[in-house]
Every structure is written in structure tokens, then in C-alpha cells.
C-alpha positions as CSV (number, residue, x, y, z in Angstrom):
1,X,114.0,120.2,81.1
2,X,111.9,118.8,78.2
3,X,109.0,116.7,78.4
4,X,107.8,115.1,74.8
5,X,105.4,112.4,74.7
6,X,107.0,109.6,71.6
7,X,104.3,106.8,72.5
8,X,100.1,107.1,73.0
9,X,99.3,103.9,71.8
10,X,95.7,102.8,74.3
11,X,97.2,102.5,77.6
12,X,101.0,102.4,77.0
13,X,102.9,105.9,76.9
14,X,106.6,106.7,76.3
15,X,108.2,110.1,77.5
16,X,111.1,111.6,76.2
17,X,113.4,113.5,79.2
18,X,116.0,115.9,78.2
19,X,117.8,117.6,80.8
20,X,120.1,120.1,78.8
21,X,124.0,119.9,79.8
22,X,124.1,123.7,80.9
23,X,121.4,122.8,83.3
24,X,123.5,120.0,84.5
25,X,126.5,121.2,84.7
26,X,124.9,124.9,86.7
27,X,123.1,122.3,89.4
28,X,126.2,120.8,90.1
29,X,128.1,124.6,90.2
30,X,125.6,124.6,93.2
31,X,126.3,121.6,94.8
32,X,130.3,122.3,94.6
33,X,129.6,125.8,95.9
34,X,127.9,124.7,98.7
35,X,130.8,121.8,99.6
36,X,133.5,125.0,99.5
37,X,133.6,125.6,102.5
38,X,133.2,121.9,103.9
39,X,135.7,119.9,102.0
40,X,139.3,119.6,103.1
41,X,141.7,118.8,100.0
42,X,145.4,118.3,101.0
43,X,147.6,121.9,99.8
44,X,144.8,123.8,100.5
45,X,143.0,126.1,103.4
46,X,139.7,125.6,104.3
47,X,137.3,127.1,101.6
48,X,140.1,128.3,99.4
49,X,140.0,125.1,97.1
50,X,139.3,126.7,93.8
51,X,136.4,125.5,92.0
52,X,138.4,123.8,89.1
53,X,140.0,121.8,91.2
54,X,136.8,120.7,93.6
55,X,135.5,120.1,89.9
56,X,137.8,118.0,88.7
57,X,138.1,115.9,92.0
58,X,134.4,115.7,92.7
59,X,132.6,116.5,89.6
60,X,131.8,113.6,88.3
61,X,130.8,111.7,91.6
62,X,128.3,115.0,92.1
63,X,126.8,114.6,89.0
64,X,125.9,110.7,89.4
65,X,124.3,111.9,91.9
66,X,122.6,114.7,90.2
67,X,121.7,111.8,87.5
68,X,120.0,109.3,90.2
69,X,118.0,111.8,92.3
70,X,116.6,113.1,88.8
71,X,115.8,109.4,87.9
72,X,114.2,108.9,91.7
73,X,112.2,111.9,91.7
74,X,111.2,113.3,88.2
75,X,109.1,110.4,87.1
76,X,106.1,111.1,90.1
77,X,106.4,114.6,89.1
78,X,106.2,114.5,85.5
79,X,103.3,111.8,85.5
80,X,101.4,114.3,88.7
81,X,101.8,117.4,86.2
82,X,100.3,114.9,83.2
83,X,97.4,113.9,85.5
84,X,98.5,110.3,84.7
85,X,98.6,107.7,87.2
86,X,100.9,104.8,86.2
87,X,99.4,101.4,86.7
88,X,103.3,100.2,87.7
89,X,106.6,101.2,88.4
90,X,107.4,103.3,85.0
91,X,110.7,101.7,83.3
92,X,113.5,104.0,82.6
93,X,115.8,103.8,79.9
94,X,119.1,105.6,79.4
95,X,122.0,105.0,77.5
96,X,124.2,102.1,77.7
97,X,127.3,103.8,75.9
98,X,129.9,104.2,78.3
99,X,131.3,107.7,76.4
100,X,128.0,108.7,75.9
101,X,127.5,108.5,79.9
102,X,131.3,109.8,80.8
103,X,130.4,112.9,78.3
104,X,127.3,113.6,80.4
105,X,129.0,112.9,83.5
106,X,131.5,115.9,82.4
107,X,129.0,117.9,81.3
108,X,129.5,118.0,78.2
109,X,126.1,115.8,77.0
110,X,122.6,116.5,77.7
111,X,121.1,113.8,80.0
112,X,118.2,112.1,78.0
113,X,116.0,109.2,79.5
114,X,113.1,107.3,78.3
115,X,110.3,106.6,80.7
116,X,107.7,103.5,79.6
117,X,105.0,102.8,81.4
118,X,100.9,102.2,81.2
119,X,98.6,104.8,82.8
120,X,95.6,103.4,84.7
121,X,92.2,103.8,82.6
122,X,90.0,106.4,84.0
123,X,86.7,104.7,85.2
124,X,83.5,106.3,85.6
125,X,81.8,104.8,88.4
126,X,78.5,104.0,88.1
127,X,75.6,103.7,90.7
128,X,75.3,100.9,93.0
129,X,72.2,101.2,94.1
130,X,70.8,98.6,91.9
131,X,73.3,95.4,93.1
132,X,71.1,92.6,95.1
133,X,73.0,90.3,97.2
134,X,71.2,86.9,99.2
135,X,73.4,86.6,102.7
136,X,73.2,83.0,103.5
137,X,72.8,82.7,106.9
138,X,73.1,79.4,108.8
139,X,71.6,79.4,112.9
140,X,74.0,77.4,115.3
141,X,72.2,74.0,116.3
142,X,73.2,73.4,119.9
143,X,74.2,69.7,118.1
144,X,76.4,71.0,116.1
145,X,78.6,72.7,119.5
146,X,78.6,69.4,120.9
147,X,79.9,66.8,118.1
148,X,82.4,70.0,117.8
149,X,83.3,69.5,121.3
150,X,83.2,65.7,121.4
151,X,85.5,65.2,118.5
152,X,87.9,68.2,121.0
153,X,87.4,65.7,123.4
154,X,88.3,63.0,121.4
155,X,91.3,64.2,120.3
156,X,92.0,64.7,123.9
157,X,91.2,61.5,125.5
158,X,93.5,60.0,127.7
159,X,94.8,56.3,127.1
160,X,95.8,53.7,129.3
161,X,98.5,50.9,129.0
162,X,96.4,47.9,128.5
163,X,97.5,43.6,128.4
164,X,96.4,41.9,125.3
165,X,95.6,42.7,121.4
166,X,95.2,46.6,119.9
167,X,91.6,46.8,119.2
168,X,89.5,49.5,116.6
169,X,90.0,52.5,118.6
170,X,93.4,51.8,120.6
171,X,96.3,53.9,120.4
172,X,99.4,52.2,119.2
173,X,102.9,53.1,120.3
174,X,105.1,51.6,117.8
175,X,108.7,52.2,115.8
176,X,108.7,51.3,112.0
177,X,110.7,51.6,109.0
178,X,109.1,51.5,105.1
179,X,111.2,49.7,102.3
180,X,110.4,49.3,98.7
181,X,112.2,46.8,97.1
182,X,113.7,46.2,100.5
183,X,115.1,49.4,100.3
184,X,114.2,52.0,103.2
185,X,112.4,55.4,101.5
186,X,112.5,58.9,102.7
187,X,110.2,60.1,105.2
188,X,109.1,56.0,106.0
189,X,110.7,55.9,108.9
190,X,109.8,57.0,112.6
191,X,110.4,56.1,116.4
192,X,107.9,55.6,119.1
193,X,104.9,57.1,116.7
194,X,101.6,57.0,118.2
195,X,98.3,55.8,115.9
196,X,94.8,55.2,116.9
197,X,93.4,52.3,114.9
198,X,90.8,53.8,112.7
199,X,91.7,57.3,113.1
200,X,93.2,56.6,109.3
201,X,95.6,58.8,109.6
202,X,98.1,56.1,107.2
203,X,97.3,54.8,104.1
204,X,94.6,52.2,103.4
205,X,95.7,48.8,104.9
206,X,98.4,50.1,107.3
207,X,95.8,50.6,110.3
208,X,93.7,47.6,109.7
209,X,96.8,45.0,109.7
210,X,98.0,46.4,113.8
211,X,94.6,45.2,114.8
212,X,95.4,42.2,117.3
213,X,99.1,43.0,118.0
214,X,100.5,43.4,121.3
215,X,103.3,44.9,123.1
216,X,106.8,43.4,122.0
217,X,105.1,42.2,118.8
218,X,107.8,42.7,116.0
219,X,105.4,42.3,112.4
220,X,105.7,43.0,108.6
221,X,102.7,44.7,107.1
222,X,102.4,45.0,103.5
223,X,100.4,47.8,101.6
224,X,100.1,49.7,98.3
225,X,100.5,53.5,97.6
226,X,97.7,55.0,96.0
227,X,98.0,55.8,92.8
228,X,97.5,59.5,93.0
229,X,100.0,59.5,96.2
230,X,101.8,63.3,96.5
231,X,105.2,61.3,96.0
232,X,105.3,60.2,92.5
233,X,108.4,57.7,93.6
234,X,105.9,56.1,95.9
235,X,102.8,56.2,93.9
236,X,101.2,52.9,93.5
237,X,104.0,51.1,94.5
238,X,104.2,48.3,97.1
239,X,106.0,48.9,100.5
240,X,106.4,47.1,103.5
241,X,106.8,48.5,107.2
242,X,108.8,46.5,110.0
243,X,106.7,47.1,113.0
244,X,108.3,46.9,116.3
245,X,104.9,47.3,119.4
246,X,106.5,49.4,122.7
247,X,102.5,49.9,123.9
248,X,99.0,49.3,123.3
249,X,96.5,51.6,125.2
250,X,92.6,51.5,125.9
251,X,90.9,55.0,125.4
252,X,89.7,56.1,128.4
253,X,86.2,57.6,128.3
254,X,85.0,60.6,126.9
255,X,82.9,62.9,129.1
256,X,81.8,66.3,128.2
257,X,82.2,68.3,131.7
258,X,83.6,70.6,133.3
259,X,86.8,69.1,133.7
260,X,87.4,68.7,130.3
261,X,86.8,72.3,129.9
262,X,89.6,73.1,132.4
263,X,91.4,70.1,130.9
264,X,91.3,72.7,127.6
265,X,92.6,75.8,129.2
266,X,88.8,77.1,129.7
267,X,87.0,77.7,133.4
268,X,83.9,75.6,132.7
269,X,81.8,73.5,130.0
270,X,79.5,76.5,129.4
271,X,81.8,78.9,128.5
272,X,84.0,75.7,126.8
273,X,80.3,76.0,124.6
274,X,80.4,79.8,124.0
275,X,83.8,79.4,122.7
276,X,83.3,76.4,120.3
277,X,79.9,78.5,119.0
278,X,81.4,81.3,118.4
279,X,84.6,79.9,116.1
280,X,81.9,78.0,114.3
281,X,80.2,80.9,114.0
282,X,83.5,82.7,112.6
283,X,83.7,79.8,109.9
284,X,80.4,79.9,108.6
285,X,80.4,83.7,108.8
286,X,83.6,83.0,106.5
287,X,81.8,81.0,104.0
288,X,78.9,83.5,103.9
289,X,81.2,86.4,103.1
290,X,83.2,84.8,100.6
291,X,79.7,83.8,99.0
292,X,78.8,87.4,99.1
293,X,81.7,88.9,97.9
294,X,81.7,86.3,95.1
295,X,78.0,87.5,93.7
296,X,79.3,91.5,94.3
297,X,82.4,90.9,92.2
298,X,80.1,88.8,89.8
299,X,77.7,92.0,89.6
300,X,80.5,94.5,88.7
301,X,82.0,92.6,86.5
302,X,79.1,92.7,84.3
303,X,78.9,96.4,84.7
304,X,82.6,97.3,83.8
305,X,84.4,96.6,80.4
306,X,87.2,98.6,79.8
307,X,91.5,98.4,78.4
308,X,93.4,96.7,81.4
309,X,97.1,97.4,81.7
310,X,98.6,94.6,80.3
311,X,101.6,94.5,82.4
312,X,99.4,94.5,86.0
313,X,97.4,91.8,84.0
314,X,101.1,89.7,83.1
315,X,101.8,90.3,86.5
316,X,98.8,88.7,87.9
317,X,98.8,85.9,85.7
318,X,102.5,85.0,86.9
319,X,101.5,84.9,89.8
320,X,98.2,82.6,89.2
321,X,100.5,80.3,87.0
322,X,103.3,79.4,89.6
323,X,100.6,78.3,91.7
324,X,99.4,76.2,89.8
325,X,102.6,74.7,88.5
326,X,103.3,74.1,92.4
327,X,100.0,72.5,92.8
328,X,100.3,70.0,90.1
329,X,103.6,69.0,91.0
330,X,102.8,68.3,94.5
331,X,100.3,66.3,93.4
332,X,102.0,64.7,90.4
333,X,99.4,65.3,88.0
334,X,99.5,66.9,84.9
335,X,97.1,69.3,82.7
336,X,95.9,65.6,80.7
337,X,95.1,64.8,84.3
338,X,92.9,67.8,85.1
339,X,90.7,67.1,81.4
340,X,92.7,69.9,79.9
341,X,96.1,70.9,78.0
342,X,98.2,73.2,79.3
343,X,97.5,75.8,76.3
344,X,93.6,75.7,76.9
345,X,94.5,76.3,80.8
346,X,97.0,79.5,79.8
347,X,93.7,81.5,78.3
348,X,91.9,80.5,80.6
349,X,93.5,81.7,83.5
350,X,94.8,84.8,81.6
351,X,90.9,85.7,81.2
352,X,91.0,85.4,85.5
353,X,94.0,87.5,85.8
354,X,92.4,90.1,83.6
355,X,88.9,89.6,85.6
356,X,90.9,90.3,88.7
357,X,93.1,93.3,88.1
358,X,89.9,95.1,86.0
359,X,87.8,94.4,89.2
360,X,90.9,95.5,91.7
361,X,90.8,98.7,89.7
362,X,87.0,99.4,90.3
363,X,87.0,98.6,93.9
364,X,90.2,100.7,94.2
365,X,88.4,103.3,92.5
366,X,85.0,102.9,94.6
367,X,87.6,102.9,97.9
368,X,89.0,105.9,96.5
369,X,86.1,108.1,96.0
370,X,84.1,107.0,99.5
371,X,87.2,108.1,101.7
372,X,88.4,104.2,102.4
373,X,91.4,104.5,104.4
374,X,93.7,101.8,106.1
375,X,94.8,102.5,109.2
376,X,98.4,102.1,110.8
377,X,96.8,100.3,113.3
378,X,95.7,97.8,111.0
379,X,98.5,97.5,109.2
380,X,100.1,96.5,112.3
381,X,97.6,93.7,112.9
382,X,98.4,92.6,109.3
383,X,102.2,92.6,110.0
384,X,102.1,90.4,113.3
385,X,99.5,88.1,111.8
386,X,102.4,87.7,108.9
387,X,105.1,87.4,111.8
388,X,103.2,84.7,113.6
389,X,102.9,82.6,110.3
390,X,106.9,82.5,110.5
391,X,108.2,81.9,113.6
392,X,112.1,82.3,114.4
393,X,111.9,84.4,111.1
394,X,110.4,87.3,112.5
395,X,113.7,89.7,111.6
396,X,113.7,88.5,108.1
397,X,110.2,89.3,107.6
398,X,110.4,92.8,109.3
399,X,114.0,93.7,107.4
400,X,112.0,92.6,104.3
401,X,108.7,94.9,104.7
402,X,111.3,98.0,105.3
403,X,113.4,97.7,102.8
404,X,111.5,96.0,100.3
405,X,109.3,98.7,97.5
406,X,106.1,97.9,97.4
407,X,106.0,95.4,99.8
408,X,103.7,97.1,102.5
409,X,101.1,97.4,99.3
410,X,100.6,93.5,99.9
411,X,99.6,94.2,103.1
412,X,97.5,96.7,102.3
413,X,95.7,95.9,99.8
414,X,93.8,93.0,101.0
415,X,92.4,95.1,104.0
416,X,91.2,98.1,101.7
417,X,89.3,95.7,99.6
418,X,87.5,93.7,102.2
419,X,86.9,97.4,103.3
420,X,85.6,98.4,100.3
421,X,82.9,95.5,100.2
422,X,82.2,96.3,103.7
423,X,80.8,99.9,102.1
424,X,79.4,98.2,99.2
425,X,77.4,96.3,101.2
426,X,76.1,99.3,103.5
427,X,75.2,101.1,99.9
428,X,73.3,98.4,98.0
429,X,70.4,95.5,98.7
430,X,71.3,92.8,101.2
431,X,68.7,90.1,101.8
432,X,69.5,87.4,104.1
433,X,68.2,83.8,103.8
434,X,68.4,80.9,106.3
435,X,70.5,78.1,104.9
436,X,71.0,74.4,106.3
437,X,74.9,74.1,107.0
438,X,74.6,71.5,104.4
439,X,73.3,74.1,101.5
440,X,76.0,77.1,102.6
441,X,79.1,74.7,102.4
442,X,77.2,73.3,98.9
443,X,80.6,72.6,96.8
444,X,80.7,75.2,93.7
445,X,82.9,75.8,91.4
446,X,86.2,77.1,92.8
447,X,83.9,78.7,95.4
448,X,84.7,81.3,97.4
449,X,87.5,82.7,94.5
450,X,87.1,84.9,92.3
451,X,86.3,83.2,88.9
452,X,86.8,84.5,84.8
453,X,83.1,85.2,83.1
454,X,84.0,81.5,81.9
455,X,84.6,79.3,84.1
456,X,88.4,78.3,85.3
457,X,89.5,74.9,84.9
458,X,86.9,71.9,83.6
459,X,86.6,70.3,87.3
460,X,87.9,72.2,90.7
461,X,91.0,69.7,90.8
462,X,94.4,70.7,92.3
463,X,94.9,72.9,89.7
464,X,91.8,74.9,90.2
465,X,93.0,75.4,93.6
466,X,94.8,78.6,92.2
467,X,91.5,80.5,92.2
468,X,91.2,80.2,95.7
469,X,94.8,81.5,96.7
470,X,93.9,85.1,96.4
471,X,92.0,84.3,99.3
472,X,94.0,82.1,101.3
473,X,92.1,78.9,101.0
474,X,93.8,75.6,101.1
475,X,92.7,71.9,99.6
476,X,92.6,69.1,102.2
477,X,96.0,67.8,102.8
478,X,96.9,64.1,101.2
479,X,97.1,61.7,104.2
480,X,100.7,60.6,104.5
481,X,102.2,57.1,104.3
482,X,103.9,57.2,107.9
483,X,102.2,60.6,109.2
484,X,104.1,62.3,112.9
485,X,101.7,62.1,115.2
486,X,99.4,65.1,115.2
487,X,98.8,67.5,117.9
488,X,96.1,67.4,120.1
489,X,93.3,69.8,118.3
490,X,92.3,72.7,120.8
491,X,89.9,74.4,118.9
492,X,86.6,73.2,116.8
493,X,88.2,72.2,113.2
């Protein structure tokens, strides 16, 4: 087999595979020789089949299949013997010519094939030692666990039929269908919905027009959309919702005790305490990481410059664009709405996806040479927690993760990284400063993502929101015109 090297242009390489006929055509000798003795062919005892005729009956199928196990494995090999490591799936190229294939397929042609692909650069680390980092660290007020807990309670507080007019605070049982132009709209429409007035949880107007109704009242409210409503057929347009009343209740009172505790699920108020602390805790803790990681990324950023492989970089960017495509049309704005063009927002993301993949390759490279390793048993965590995000599609998700390339490396990755800064942050200068909650959840720009050298979008508007996706963020949901009612919140925000 020869092995030339057409293309070593920066990052991008091309190798030239020739497998010569003879070689062919001896390796699948073999393969017939060893099917003798196992193949039963009609006129013929049992390992007597003369190799012409186990040729000419299985020949060709035996060398397809010489041709796809040299496709499947020669590529690791000849990049391993190179000392290349390529920064994605080399693409291989062979000839489209039917005659040209059937002559190779007899034997008669060598088998050539072109493999493209871009290696990874090689990256001299250099020392960490001189990276400073401010942890921002925010101490619990025992305030703060109760209006957690009160708005729990709250949201958990029983109501009680009353006689006479919904007041500010009442829960209204109602049914209700939305028109425009006296025409009913999607999603307007709902049966004994539930809605405590001033909770706005509907659109401005719709709450404040129930106060004073009664059960049996049958009334025609009037409001507006807002203009930057998520439906663009509903945005800023006038609608009116036939109200029929089934109930009106009082809220009862709201006492934080025990029994609420056990109302929750949880033996006592104490513990109900412990519990509530410690998930604020987790959320701050959150926000402090993601602040920490930010100014570590920041840090090594300015240390690295180097030739990123364009197609990981393409790759990324795809993947940052769709997002935001998604984002604007769910919120029916456009790049003029954001204060930019759609061209200025291409480079501009473009320089994130390069910031990103240059910065996945040092931390893959730090990971590398400190012994990071992901366990099975995490990867299993990662799995379930993927599973539980789609329930009843639990098969599909498994069948996918097994027979899906690369699809594990999703899993993975985000685990070795957050690994990675965990040993960054044992290897270089950590001070930690007491912050009010108020100064660590300070709004920055696209904070908490990982941001180009310049900065993403003009404003952090829904499009900016892509930033934050690598890391699973999500912007506050719109309120809805005729909202389900919500569940009953268990836990503290």
C-alpha cells in the first residue's frame, strides 16, 4: 500500500491511498481459501468447489468487502503512523466511475482513495501558575430561606369557595375562549383554567378586568397583545375573551410550620429550611462558577493564538447560528431589531465559534496531559439526566447514543471540561470575595457564556441568548395570552 501526501497547506492535508490490484486480488485468495471448506455450492462436495468457480460466484461481493474494511480501518492507522491527529472525521474520496469500480472489484484496477482532513495544531502548553481568579461568594441570609419558602408556600396555599366578587389575590375558576376579529385563535381557548388575580400570569388587562366577578358571571374582556408578543399573528392586536365564572375562592392563610413542611413531602419546617438553603446555595454556587470559568477562559484566551481547524470552527458556528435563527423567530424579531444586520452578526459570532473551539482545544489539551479521565460511571449519570429530559422517549434516546458516531462525545465532553477547570482551579490563584446576592447576579454581558475577545451582539437580546446555550441557560419565558395553569412549585425557584 502507498501512502503520498498531495496537500500540506497550514492545517488541511490530502493523502493519496493506493492499494495495488495484486494486493487485492492475493487478500481476497485468502478470504476464498478460508470459505473452501465452509461454502456449499450446488454440483459440488464439500470443499471441492474449485477456486475459479468460488471466484467467480463470490469474488466480487468479497472484495467490497475488502474495499469497506480498508476504508473503516486504514484512515486511524495511516494518520497514528503520521503522528497526526485529525480534528474531524477525515473525508474519503474514491471513484465515482462505475467501470472504474467493477475493474477494481475484479481485480483488475488498483484501489486508490483520497483521504481530506485537518490535523489538530500542536499546542505547547504553557504554565498556569500565573492565572488569578476572584470567587464571588454570597453567605445565605436566614431571610432569604424564608421569602424562598413563603413564595413555596404561596404557591401552595389552599383556597376556599367563597359568595360574592373575586378580589386581588382570589383564585378564579373560569372557561374562556379568545377571538380576534370575532374569530377564535389558536391556543385562546381553555376549560375550567384556574388564575389568581395578580399573579399576572396573562397579559396586561386580562387579570385586572375579573376583579368583582362572581360565580355564574358570563363577561367580555377586551385587551391588546403586546407588541413584542412571541406570536407575530397576535402581536399588538386586539382580542376579546368570553368569560364564563364556575368559582371564586378566598386564599386561605399562609403559615410557615411544620405542617406545611409535611404538606411538601418533608418531615418538619427545619429540615423544609435545610433543603430550601441548600438549593439556593446550589444556584448561587452556579452563578459563581460560571463567573469563574468565564475570567479562566478569558485568561487563556489571551495566552493562546494559534490556526484553528476551520471545519470544527464551521461546525461550531452552525451550530451557534441555528440557535439564533430559532431565537429570533420565537420572538419575532429580526437582526434591525437587535441594533444590528445580519452580516455584522455572521463575524461576529464566527469570531465566538473560533474563540470556543481554540479554547476547547487547550483545555482538551491541559485534560490530556494531567491524566483527566471520565468515568463510565459518569457517563451514566450524564445519560439518565438526558433520559429524564425526555420522558416516554427513553428507547429513542438510548437506540440513538448506540448507534449514533460520535454521539457519546456530546456527553462527554461537557464533563471533561468542567473537570478540567476543576484542576485549573487546584493549580492556579483563587481568591474569594464576599458578594451581596445583588452584586453576584449583577447582569453582564451574555454572562455566564463564553464570549469572542469582542463582544457578541450590541445588547444581550434574544439573539445574544446563543452565547449562553453552550451552557444550558435559558431567557425568561414570554407570559402567555391564556397560560394552563401552572404546577404547584416544590422547590425554591
Amino acid at each position: 500500500m502507498q501512502v503520498i501526501e498531495t496537500l500540506a497547506e497550514g492545517l488541511k492535508r490530502e493523502i493519496k491511498v493506493v492499494v495495488p490490484a495484486k494486493d487485492m486480488e492475493q487478500r481476497m485468495n485468502e478470504r476464498l481459501a478460508e470459505a473452501k471448506d465452509k461454502v456449499r455450492i450446488n454440483g459440488f462436495r464439500p470443499g471441492k468447489v474449485p477456486m475459479s468457480h468460488l471466484k467467480k460466484v463470490y469474488g466480487k461481493s468479497i472484495m467490497a468487502e475488502l474495499v469497506n474494511e480498508i476504508i473503516r480501518e486504514k484512515p486511524s492507522a495511516i494518520l497514528s503512523e503520521r503522528g497526526e491527529k485529525s480534528a474531524t472525521q477525515p473525508e474519503v474520496t474514491m471513484t465515482e466511475d462505475e467501470a472504474e469500480a467493477d475493474k477494481i472489484l475484479n481485480a483488475e484496477a488498483d484501489f486508490e482513495f483520497t483521504l481530506s482532513y485537518e490535523v489538530i495544531p500542536p499546542i505547547e502548553l504553557k504554565p498556569v501558575s500565573g492565572l488569578k481568579v476572584v470567587r464571588e461568594v454570597v453567605d445565605i441570609e436566614e431571610g432569604e430561606v424564608e421569602d424562598q419558602i413563603r413564595k413555596i408556600a404561596e404557591s401552595a396555599r389552599s383556597y376556599e369557595t367563597k359568595k360574592g366578587k373575586a378580589a386581588d389575590g382570589d383564585r378564579v375558576t373560569m372557561d374562556y375562549v379568545g377571538k380576534v376579529d370575532g374569530v377564535a385563535f389558536d391556543g385562546g381557548t381553555d376549560t375550567d383554567a384556574e388564575l389568581v388575580l395578580g399573579s399576572n400570569r396573562f397579559i396586561p388587562g386580562f387579570e385586572d378586568q375579573l376583579v368583582g366577578v362572581k360565580a355564574g358571571d358570563e363577561k367580555v374582556i377586551t385587551v391588546t397583545f403586546p407588541e413584542d408578543y412571541p406570536a407575530k399573528n397576535l402581536a399588538g392586536k386586539e382580542a376579546t375573551f368570553d368569560i364564563t365564572v364556575k368559582d371564586v375562592a378566598a386564599p386561605g392563610e399562609v403559615e410557615l410550620n411544620d405542617e406545611l413542611a409535611t404538606k411538601l413531602g418533608i418531615e418538619s419546617l427545619d429540615r423544609l429550611k435545610e433543603v430550601v438553603r441548600g438549593q439556593i446555595e446550589s444556584q448561587f454556587g452556579s452563578v459563581t462558577r460560571q463567573k469563574v470559568k468565564r475570567q479562566i477562559l478569558d485568561q487563556l484566551d489571551e495566552m493562546y493564538k494559534f490556526e484553528t481547524p476551520a471545519r470544527l470552527v464551521e461546525a461550531e458556528f452552525e451550530n451557534i447560528w441555528r440557535q439564533i435563527n430559532t431565537d429570533l423567530a420565537q420572538s419575532g424579531k429580526t437582526f434591525e431589531d437587535e441594533d444590528t444586520t445580519e452580516e455584522k452578526a455572521r463575524d461576529e459570532y464566527r469570531t465566538l465559534a473560533e474563540r470556543r473551539v481554540r479554547l476547547g482545544l487547550v483545555l482538551s489539551e491541559i485534560g490530556e496531559k494531567a491524566g483527566v479521565e471520565v468515568t463510565e460511571e459518569e457517563m451514566q449519570r450524564a445519560l439518565y439526566a438526558q433520559l429524564q429530559q425526555f420522558p416516554g422517549q427513553e428507547k429513542q434516546i438510548l437506540d440513538f447514543f448506540r448507534k449514533t458516531p460520535g454521539a457519546s462525545a456530546s456527553l462527554r465532553a461537557p464533563i471533561f471540561e468542567e473537570k478540567v477547570v476543576d484542576h485549573l482551579l487546584g493549580e492556579i490563584d483563587v481568591t474569594d470575595k464576599k458578594v451581596s446576592k445583588e452584586e453576584l447576579l449583577a447582569d453582564d454581558e451574555a454572562e455566564g457564556a463564553e464570549k469572542p475577545a469582542k463582544k457578541a451582539a450590541p445588547k444581550k437580546k434574544a439573539a445574544a441568548k446563543a452565547e449562553d446555550a453552550a451552557e444550558g441557560e435559558e431567557a425568561a419565558p414570554k407570559k402567555k395570552a391564556a397560560p394552563k395553569k401552572k404546577a404547584a412549585e416544590g422547590d425554591a425557584e
